[in-house]
N, C-alpha and C positions, 0 to 999 in steps of 0.2 A: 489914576496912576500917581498923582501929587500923593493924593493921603498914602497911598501903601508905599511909597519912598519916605515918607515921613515914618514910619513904623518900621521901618527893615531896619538887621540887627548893625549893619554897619552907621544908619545914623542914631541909631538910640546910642549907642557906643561913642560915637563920636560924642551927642548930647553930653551922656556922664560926665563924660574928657571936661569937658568946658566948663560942666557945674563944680566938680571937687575942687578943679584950680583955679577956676574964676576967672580963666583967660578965653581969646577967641580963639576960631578954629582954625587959623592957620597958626598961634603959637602953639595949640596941643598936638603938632602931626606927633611926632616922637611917643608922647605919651599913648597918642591913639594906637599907632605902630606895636611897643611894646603890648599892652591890651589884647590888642589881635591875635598875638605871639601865644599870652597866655594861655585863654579863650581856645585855642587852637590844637594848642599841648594837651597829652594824655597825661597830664601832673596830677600824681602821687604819689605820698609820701614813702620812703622806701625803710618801714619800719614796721616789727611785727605787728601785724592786725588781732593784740588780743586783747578784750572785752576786758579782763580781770586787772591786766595790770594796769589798764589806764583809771580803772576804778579805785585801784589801790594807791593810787599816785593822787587822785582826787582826796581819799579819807586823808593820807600824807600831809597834804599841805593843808587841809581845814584844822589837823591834830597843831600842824603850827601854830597857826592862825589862832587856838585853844578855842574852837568852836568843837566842842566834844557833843555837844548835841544836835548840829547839825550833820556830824558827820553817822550820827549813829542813824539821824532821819535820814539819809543819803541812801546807808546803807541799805535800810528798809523801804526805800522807794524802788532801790536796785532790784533788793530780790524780787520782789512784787512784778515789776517792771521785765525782766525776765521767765517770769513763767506765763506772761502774755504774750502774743503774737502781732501786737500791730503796730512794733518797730521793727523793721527787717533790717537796719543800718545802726544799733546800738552803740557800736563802737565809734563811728563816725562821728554821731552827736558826742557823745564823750569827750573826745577827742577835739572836738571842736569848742566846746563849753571849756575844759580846760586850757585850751590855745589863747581863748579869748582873755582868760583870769589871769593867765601867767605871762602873755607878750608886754614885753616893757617898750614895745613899739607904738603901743595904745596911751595916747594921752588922756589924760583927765578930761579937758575941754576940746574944743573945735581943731581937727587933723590942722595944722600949720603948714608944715615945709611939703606940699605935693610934691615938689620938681625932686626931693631927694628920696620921695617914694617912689617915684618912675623911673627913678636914673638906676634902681636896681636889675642885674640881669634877670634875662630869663633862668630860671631855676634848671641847675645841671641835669638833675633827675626828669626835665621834664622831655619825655624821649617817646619813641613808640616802639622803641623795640622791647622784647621781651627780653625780660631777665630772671636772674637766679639769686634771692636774697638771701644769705645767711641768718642761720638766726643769732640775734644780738645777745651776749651776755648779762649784759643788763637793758633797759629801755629806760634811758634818759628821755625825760618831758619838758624840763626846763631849756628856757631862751640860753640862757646860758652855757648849758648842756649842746644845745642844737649846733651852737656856733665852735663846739671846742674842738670836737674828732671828726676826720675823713675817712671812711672808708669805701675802698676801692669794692665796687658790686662784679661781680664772677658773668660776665653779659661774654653776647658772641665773638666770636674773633673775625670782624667782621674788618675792613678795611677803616673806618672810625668807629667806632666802638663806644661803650656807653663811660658815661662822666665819671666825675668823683658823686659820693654819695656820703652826706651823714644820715646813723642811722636813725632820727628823727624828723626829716625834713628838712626842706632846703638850706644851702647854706649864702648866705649872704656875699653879696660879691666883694672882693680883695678891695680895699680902697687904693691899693697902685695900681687898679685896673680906672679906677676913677678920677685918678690925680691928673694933672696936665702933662709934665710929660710921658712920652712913650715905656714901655714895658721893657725892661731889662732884660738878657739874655737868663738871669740868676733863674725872674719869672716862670721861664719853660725850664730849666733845670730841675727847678722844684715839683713842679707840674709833671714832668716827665720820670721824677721819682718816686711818686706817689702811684706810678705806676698805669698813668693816664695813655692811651692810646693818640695816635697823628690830631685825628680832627678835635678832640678835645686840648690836645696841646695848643694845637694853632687858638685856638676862641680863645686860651688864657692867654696868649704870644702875641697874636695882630694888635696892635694899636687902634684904641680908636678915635684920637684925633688927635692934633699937633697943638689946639688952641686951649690954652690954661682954664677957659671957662668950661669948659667941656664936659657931661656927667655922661653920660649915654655909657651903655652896654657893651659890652664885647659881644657879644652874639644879638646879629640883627636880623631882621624876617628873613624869612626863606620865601623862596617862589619868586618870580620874576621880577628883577631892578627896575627900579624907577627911574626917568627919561635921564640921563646923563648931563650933565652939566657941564661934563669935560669931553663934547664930542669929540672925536677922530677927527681933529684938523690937521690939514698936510701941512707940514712943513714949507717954511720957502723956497727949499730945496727939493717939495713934492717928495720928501720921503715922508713917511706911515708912523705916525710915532708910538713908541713901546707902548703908552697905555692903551691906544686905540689895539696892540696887539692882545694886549692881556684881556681884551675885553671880546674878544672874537675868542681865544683861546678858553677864554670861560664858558661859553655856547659849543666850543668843538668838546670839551668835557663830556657833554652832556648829548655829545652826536646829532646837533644842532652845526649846521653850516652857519660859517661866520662872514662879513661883510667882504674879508680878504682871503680868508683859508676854506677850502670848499673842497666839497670829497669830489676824486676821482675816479670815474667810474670803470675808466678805462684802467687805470693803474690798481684800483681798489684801496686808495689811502688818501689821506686830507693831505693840500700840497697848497701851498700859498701863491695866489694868483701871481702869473709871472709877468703882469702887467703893473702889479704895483714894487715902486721904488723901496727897496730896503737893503741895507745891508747885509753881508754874508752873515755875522755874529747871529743877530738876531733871527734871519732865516731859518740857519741851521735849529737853533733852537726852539721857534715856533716846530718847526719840523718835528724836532724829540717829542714837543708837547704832546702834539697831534696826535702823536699813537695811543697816547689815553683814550682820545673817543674814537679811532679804530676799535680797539680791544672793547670798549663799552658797547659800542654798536655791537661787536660776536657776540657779546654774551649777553645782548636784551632783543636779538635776534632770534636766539635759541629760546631763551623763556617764556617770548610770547608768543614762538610756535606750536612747543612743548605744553604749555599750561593749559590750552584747549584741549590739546588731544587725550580724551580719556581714556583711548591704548595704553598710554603709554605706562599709567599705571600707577600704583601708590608710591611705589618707590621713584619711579620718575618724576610723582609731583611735588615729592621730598626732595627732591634733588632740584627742581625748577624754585620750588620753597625756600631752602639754602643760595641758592644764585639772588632770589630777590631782594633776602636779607640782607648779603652785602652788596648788592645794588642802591640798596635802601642807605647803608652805614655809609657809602660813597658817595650820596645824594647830600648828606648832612653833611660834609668834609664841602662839597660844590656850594652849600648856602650858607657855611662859615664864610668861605672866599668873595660871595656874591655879597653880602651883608656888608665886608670891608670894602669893596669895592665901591658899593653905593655910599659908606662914609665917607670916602675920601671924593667922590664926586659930588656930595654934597655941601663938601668944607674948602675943597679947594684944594690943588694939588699942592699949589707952590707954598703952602704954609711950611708943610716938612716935609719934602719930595724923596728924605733919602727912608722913609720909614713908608712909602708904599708898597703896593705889589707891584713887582718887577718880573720878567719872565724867569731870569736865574731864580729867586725865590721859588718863583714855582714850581721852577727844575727841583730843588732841593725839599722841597715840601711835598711834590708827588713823586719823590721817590718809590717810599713805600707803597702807597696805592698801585702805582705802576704794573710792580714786582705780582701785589694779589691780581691785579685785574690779569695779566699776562697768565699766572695758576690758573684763573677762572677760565681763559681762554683755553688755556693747551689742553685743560680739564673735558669742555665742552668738545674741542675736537676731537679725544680719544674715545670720549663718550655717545658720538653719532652711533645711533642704532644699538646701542644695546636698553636692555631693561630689565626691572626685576634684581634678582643676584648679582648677574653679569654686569649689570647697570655698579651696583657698590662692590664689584668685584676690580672696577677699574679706578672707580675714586681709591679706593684700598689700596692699588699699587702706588698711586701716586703719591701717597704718606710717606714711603720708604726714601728718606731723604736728610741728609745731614743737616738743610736748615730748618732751625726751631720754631721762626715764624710762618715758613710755608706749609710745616709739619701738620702746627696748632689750627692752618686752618684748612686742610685737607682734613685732619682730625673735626674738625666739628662739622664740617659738612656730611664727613661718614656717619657719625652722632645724627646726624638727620635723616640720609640714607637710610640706613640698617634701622633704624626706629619701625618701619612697616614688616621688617624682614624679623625681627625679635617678636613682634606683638605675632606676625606670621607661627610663627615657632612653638611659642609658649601655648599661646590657644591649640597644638598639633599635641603639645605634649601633656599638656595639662585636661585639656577635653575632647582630643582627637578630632577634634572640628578642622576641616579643612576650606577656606572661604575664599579661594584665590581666583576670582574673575579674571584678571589679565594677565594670568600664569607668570606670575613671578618667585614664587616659591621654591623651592628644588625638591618637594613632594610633588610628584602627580599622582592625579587620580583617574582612575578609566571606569565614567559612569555605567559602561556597556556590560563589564564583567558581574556575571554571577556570584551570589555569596559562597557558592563550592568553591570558588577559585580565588576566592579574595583576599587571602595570606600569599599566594604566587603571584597575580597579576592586577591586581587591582590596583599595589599603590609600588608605586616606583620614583630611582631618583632621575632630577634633571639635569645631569652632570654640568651640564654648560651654566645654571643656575647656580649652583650653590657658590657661596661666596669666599671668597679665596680667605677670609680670617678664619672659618669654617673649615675643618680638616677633613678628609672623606670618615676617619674611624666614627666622628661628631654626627656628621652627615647616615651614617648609616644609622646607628644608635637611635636619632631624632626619626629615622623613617619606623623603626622597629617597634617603638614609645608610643606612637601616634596607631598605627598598625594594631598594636597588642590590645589597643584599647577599642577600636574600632572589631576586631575579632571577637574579646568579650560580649561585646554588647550583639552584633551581627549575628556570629555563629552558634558560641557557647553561652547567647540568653544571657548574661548574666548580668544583673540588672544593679551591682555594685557602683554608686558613684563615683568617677574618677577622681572627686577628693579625698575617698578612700584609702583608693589603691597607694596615691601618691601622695604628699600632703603640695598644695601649690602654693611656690616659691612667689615672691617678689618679680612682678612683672613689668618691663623696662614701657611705664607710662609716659615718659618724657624723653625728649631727647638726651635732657643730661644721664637718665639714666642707664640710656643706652652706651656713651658714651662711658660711664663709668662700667658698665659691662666690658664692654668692646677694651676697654684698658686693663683687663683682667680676664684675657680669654683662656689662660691656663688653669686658672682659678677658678675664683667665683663662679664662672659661666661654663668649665667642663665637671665642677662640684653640682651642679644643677642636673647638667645631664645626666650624668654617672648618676643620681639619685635617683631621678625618675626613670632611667633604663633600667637599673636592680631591681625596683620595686614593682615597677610595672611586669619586668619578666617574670619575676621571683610567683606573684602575683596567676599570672597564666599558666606558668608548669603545675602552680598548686591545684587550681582550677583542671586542668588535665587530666591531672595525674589522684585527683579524688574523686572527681564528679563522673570523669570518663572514663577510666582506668589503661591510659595510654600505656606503662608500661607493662600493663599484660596482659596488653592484645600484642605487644611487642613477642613477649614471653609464648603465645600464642603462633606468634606466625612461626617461630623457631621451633615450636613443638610440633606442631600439625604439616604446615606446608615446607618445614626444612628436614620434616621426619626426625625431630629430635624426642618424643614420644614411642622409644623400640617396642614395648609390649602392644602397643595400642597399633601400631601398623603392623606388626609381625598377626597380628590377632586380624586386624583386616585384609591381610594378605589371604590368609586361610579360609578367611567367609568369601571373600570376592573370587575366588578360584573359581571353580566353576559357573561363576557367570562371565569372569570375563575370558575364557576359553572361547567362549562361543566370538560368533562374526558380531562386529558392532554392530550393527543394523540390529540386530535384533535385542539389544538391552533396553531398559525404561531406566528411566531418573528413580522415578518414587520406587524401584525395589531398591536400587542401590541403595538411596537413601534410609530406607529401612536397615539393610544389613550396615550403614556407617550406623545408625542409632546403637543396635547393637555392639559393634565393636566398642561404643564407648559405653555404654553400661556394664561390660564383661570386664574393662581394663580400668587403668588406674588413670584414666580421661574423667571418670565422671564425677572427679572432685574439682572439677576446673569448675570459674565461675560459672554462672547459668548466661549470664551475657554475652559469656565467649562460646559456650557448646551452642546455642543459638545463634553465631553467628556462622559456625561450621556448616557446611555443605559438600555437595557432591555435584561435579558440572564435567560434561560429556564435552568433549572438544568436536571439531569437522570429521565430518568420517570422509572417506577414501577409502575406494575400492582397495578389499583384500583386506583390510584393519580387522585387528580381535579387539576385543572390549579392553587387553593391556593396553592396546595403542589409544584409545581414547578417555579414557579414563582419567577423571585428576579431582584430586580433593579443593574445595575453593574457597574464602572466606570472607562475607560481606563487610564492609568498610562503610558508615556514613558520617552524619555531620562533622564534629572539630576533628576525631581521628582520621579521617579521610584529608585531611592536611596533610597530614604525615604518608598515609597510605593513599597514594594516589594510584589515577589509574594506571601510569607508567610503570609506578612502585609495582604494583596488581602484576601486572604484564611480566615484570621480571620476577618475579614469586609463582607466577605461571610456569617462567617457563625453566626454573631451578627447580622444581617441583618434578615435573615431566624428566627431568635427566637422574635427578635423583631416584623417582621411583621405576626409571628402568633399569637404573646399575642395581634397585635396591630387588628387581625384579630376576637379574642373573643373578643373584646372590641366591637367591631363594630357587632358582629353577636347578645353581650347581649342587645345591641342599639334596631337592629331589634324586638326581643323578645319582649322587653320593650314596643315599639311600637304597635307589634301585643297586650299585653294585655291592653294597655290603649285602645289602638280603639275598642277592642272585648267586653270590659269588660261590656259596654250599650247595647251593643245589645245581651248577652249572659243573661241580666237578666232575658228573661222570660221563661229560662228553669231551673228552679231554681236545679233539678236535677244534675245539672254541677257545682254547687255551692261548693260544698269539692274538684273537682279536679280541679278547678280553683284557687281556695285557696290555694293547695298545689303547683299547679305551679308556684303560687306569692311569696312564701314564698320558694321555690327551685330556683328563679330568683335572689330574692335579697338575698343570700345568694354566687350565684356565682358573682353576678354583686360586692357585700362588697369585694369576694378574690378577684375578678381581677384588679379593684381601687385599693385595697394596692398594691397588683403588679407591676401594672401599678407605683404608683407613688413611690414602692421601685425601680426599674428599671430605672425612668425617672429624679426622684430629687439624690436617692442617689446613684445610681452606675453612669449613664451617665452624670448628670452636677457636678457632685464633682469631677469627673475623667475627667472630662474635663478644670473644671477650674484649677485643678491643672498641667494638659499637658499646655495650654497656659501660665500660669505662668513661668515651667519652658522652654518653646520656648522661652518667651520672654527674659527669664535674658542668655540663652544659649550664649556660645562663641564659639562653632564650630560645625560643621553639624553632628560631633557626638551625641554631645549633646543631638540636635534635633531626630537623630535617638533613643537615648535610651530614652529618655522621652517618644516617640512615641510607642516604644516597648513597654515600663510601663503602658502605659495608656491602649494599646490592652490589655496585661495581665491581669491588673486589670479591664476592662469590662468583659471579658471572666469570670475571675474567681468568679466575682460575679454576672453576670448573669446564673452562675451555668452552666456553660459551658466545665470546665477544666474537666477532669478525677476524680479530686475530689467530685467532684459535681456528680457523674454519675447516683445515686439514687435519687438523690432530682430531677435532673434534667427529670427524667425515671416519677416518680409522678407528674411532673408539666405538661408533656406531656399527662399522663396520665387524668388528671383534663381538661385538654382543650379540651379530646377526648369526657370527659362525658358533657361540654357544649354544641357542636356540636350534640350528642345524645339527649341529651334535646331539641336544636332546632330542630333536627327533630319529637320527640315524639309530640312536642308543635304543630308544625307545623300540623299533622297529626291529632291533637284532633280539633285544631280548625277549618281545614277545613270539620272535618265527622260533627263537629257540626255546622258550617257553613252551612252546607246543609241541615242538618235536621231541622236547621230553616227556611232554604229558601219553603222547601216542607210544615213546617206548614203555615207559612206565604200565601204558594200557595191554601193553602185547605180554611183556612177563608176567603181568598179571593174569593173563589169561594163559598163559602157559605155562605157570605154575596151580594155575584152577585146574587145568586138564591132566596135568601129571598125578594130583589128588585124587582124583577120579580114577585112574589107573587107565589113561587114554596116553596115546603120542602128545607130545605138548604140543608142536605145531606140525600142518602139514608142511610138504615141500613149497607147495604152493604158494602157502602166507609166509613159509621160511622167504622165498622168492621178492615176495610182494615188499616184507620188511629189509630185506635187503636193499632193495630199488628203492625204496624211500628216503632210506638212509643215503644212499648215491647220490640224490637230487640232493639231499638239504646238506650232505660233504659238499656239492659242486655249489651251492649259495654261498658258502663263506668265502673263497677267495672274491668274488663282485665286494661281497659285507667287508674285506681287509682291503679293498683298493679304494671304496668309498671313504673309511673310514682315515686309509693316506691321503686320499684328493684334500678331505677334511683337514687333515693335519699339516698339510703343505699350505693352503690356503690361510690354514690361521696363522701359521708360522710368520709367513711371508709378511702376514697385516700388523704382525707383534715387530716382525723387523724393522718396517717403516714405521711404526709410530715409536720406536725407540729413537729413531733416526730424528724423527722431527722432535723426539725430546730434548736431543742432545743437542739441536740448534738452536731449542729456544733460549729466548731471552730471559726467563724468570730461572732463578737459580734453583726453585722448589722443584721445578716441573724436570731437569736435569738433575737432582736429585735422587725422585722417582724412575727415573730409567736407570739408576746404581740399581735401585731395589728388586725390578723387574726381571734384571740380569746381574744378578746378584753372583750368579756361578759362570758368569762370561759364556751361557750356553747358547745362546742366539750371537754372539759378538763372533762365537767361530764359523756360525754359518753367512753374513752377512758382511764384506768384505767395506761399503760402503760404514758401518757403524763400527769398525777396527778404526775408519781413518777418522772419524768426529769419536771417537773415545779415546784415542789418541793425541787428537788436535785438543782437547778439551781438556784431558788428566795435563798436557803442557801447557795450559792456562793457570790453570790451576793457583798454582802458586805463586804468577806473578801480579792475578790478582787478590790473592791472602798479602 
């Protein structure tokens, strides 16, 4: 155990101590001390690390020197020396070889004065926090150079904060930090204009000794004081004396109970024993102090619970990260204070008692810290339980604040925050990669969803996530970006790089750079978005709209299943007749199918792509008892991978069943056709039984009265629900900028055919009447059908009788007997006595449609859509239902006195 104590780095250390200065080892502590400090320190230099100019600063000074041929060997050692590999630290040695050539600190012979090389501080730059170097305009290498400029380094806004820095390496300590007496207020003025933070002022400011021999440091070790020299003696009067307070006040700092002030557990706050003697002044005060290591205890409370939990997240450990840090810069301010404290215990108080630490001092010196530690508190307790977004959704609020120092470090703690939440983002938008284990992102994902459904449900936002500098339009955009790309590759194969589509922007790899984002959100960071949400959609509709031919399958469903193709259904109306006369039950798919092939080879169908005739079909809907082949009947059209985006099965559904309502209005269309037909061909040959003369008339006048409703219909239906709704869907497809777009335009447009073909649940009445009205057509065509054929006959039979009674008069016979005179008579009597049944059928008929045309006038004229009150002007255009229907006098009334006070 001797020998390995004889080898540990604290006595070889010590050893050194005693050999360079030739003293024993109790005159070297100080030197050892400082040593330690060094040894300890993450010191480097805070100047640019580059290889070139420290080599060209070497040729520099040897060109002086007029060594022109060593410098040209230099040079060619260099290059050489570089395209090998077995210096990994080039610059360093450099760097070091040049420090050594150019320190005018280097004597010629044997080091002399040790005690005024140890009497040097510790080097400002030597720190652990990280920083943010500028780079230097020039790179000054000379001693001379080193000691002339200060520049302040761009470090955290942490409660101490990092030094002064030159940009070459350390700077030598102020020799009034060295002189005997104490440091002038001028001292921290200047220090403080230079733009130095609390705990670095203080290391310039505290004094470190009253006695004129004195070299030592201003900053002394950190970590725990060495035994005190000035214990805590009571007073004669058994009161506590102020150093012994300032010296427990340094331990409650640091949430460490002190000999007299000790936390209460019951109250939850440090309270100075009420046993020991002290004055009010002083009480109170310790009192103030105290709340420092309250507040230190919340918030090292939180980090060391937080920092284990790997719930809690990336953005949680950024945020427990940023607590540390200024934990950490708070810790350095506590070993400035501790280092003074141990000088003045080890010099003696009453040398110069008015230049110690006093508690008012440190009223006034922990001001600031106070104020951040208090942020950090009220910080941690607004921030119980959130995480993720929500988590720098709350630091975020807290920025919003008139003061500049509490701002700046809200501001950099979000700078750390939002750092997991950018790197989150840009990987969403640049690679569509989504990587969030502890859902902190405001993309989700649903591994469960199918790729049919992965543009609808697969990825969505987290509303409670996204982060309030994040705007929802941002928010949507960023889902849409990440989406489009994932769709690509998922759905539509397409095996394009996402560096392609986008080109990728600058990614926030550092805090600072997130912070310089985060300080240009309307900028910079919605110029990012906006790029790659253009590009990426721009991107996918081309893809669509070449590779899949979205818009004319679009152009397709409008032709086929909206019946905008009149030759091509007028032509399948005519082949489909008599099959679908018959009962459903009895049709097949594959004849249909057949006869649709047909229709589109006969018509001006079969220049459509082969993609889309291929995706045409014929599909038989549920039969129900009593149905004919019109009732089930429906043209269909297959939909798969990216287009099935757009045409979903819902889409399908209401294309169904606008389909269905269309092709039975487009059905009485074609059956009033027939009608129309049948009386213009009957009407010559029906003249010579003039008895059919009133129920013919009234058929004519029951005909053109359905054929007038179903032409409005027809062309309310055809001009103003389907081509107005349709010019408006292509409009906005065409100005659309991402396939959302397109889906909700597409959506709008089904809704709006739906709801004004009286299809919606609103419509449930009008729409119950309008079915009803096509049911009393179809009764008409068969009443029709059914007179003209009895009377059909009964002309052919007279026809047959003068024929034959003028055959027997040629012959030179009686034309008829009495007998078949008889017989024709009585035949004639019966089919006289069938037409009054045929004229009160044909009124039952006409009173029943009447009445269905009254009420669906009636519900037009309530409705709420101005188009569909419109259509009841046009229907009753001659006010000739309005006189029979007393109910439609008082809402055409009520309604012409609307009128005008809503124009």
């Amino acid at each position: 155990m001797a020998a390995l104590d004889q080898k540990s780095p604290n006595v070889l250390l010590q050893s050194l101590c005693c050999r360079i200065t030739g003293k024993s080892e109790a005159e070297v502590a100080h030197q050892f001390q400082y040593a330690v400090r060094v040894i300890g320190s993450n010191y480097a230099p805070s100047i640019e690390r580059d290889e070139f100019l420290v080599s060209e600063k070497i040729k520099k000074e040897m060109l002086k020197q007029r060594r022109e041929a060593d410098a040209a060997l230099f040079s060619e050692l260099h290059r050489k020396l570089q395209t090998q590999s077995v210096l990994k630290h080039r610059w360093s040695v450099l760097y070091l070889l040049l420090s050594l050539s150019e320190d005018p600190r280097k004597p010629a012979g044997r080091v002399g004065n040790y005690g005024a090389l140890f009497a040097q501080a510790l080097p400002r730059d030597a720190h652990s926090t990280p920083f943010y170097c500028t780079r230097p305009q020039s790179l000054a290498l000379g001693y001379a150079e080193r000691s002339a400029g200060l520049s302040a380094s761009v470090g955290t806004s942490g409660i101490s904060s990092l030094g002064v820095y030159t940009l070459n390496g350390p700077t030598a300590t102020p020799q009034s930090l060295l002189a005997s007496q104490a440091p002038q207020p001028a001292a921290a003025a200047a220090a403080a204009a230079v733009g130095l933070p609390l705990g670095p002022r203080l290391a310039w400011a505290l004094p470190v000794s009253c006695s004129p021999s004195s070299a030592l440091a201003t900053r002394l070790p950190l970590g725990p004081p060495a035994p005190a020299s000035r214990a805590a003696r009571p007073r004669p009067d058994g009161e506590v004396s102020e150093a012994a307070l300032v010296r427990d006040i340094l331990y409650v700092f640091q949430g460490i109970d002190g000999k007299f002030i000790k936390m209460s557990a019951q109250e939850n706050c440090y309270k100075t024993d009420s046993k020991v003697v002290l004055c009010k002044s002083l009480r109170d005060t310790s009192s103030r102090l105290a709340e420092l290591g309250w507040l230190h205890n919340k918030v090292r409370k939180y980090t060391d619970a937080r920092s284990l939990d790997r719930a809690f997240g990336l953005v949680g450990q950024s945020f427990c990260a940023s607590l540390h840090q200024e934990l950490k810069e708070y810790y350095r301010l506590l070993s400035v204070l501790h280092s003074q404290l141990q000088v003045e215990d080890e010099q003696g108080v009453a040398v110069c008692p008015e230049s110690g630490l006093t508690l008012r001092r440190l009223l006034v010196w922990m001001y600031d810290p106070k104020v951040r530690l208090k942020t950090l508190a009220a910080l941690v307790d607004f921030c119980q339980g959130r995480k993720g977004g929500e988590l720098a959704s709350a630091v975020h609020s807290y920025g919003k604040t008139g003061d500049p120092q509490m701002r700046a470090l809200v501001q950099h703690i979000l700078s750390l925050v939002s750092h997991p939440i950018l790197n989150f983002l840009y990987r969403w938008i640049y690679d569509g990669e989504l990587e969030d284990t502890y859902h902190e992102f405001f993309v989700a994902s649903d591994p469960n969803v199918k790729t049919d459904r992965l543009w609808h449900d697969k990825y969505s936002l987290r509303k409670s996530m996204i982060p309030s500098f994040i705007t929802m339009d941002q928010a949507r955009k960023v889902l849409l970006i990440g989406k489009s790309i994932n769709f690509l590759h998922q759905v539509c194969h397409d095996r394009t790089p996402p560096g392609k589509i986008t080109p990728a922007s600058t990614s926030a790899d550092t805090p600072k750079d997130a912070a310089e984002l985060l300080s240009d959100l309307e900028g910079a960071f919605q110029e990012k978005i906006d790029a790659a949400y253009f590009d990426t959609s721009k991107y996918l509709l081309d893809v669509l709209n070449r590779n899949y031919l979205l818009l004319e399958h679009l152009q397709a469903m409008r032709r086929y299943l909206l019946l905008g193709q009149g030759d091509f259904i007028r032509h399948l109306m005519d082949l489909l007749k008599p099959e679908l006369v018959r009962p459903a039950t009895t049709l097949y798919q594959h004849n249909l199918t057949g006869i649709l092939e047909t229709a589109v080879r006969a018509t001006n169908a079969q220049y459509d792509h082969a993609e889309i005739l291929k995706r045409l079909d014929v599909r038989l809907l549920e039969v129900s008892p009593g149905d004919t082949g019109w009732d089930v009947f429906s043209l269909d059209y297959h939909v798969d991978g990216p287009i099935a985006t757009v045409f979903t099965r819902e889409c399908m559904g209401h294309y169904l069943r606008v389909f269905n309502f269309l092709w039975r209005a487009k059905r009485m269309e074609y059956t009033l056709t027939d009608i129309w037909k049948g009386q213009m061909c009957n009407a010559k040959l029906l003249k010579t039984m003039p008895e059919l003369s009133g129920v013919l008339h009234q058929c004519h006048i029951l005909a053109s009265e359905m054929v007038h409703f179903i032409h409005q219909m027809q062309y309310y239906i055809t001009f103003e629900v389907l081509e107005c709704s349709w010019d408006e869907l292509w409009n906005r497809v065409q100005q659309a900028q991402d396939l959302d777009h397109i889906i909700a335009a597409h959506d709008m447009f089904l809704d709006s055919v739906i709801s004004r073909c009286l299809l919606d649940n609103n419509s449930r009445s009008l729409l119950n009447q309008l079915r009803a009205i096509f049911d009393q057509i179809i009764e008409f065509q068969s009443a029709q059908d059914s007179l003209y054929r009895s009377a059909l006959e009964e002309l052919a039979l007279r026809l047959q009788f003068e024929e034959r009674k003028q055959q027997r008069e040629e012959e030179g016979q009686w034309g008829v007997t009495a007998e078949q005179e008889a017989e024709e008579k009585k035949r004639i009597q019966e089919f006289q006595d069938t037409i009054p049944k045929m004229r009160s059928q044909l009124r039952i008929l006409t009173h029943f449609y009447q009445s269905i045309v009254q009420q669906f006038l009636v519900l037009l004229m309530t409705s709420t859509d101005e188009s569909l009150r419109f259509l009841s002007f046009r229907l009753d255009f001659n006010e000739h239902y309005r006189a029979r229907e007393p109910r439609l006098r008082a809402s055409l009334g009520t309604n012409r006195g609307r009128r005008p006070s809503n124009i």
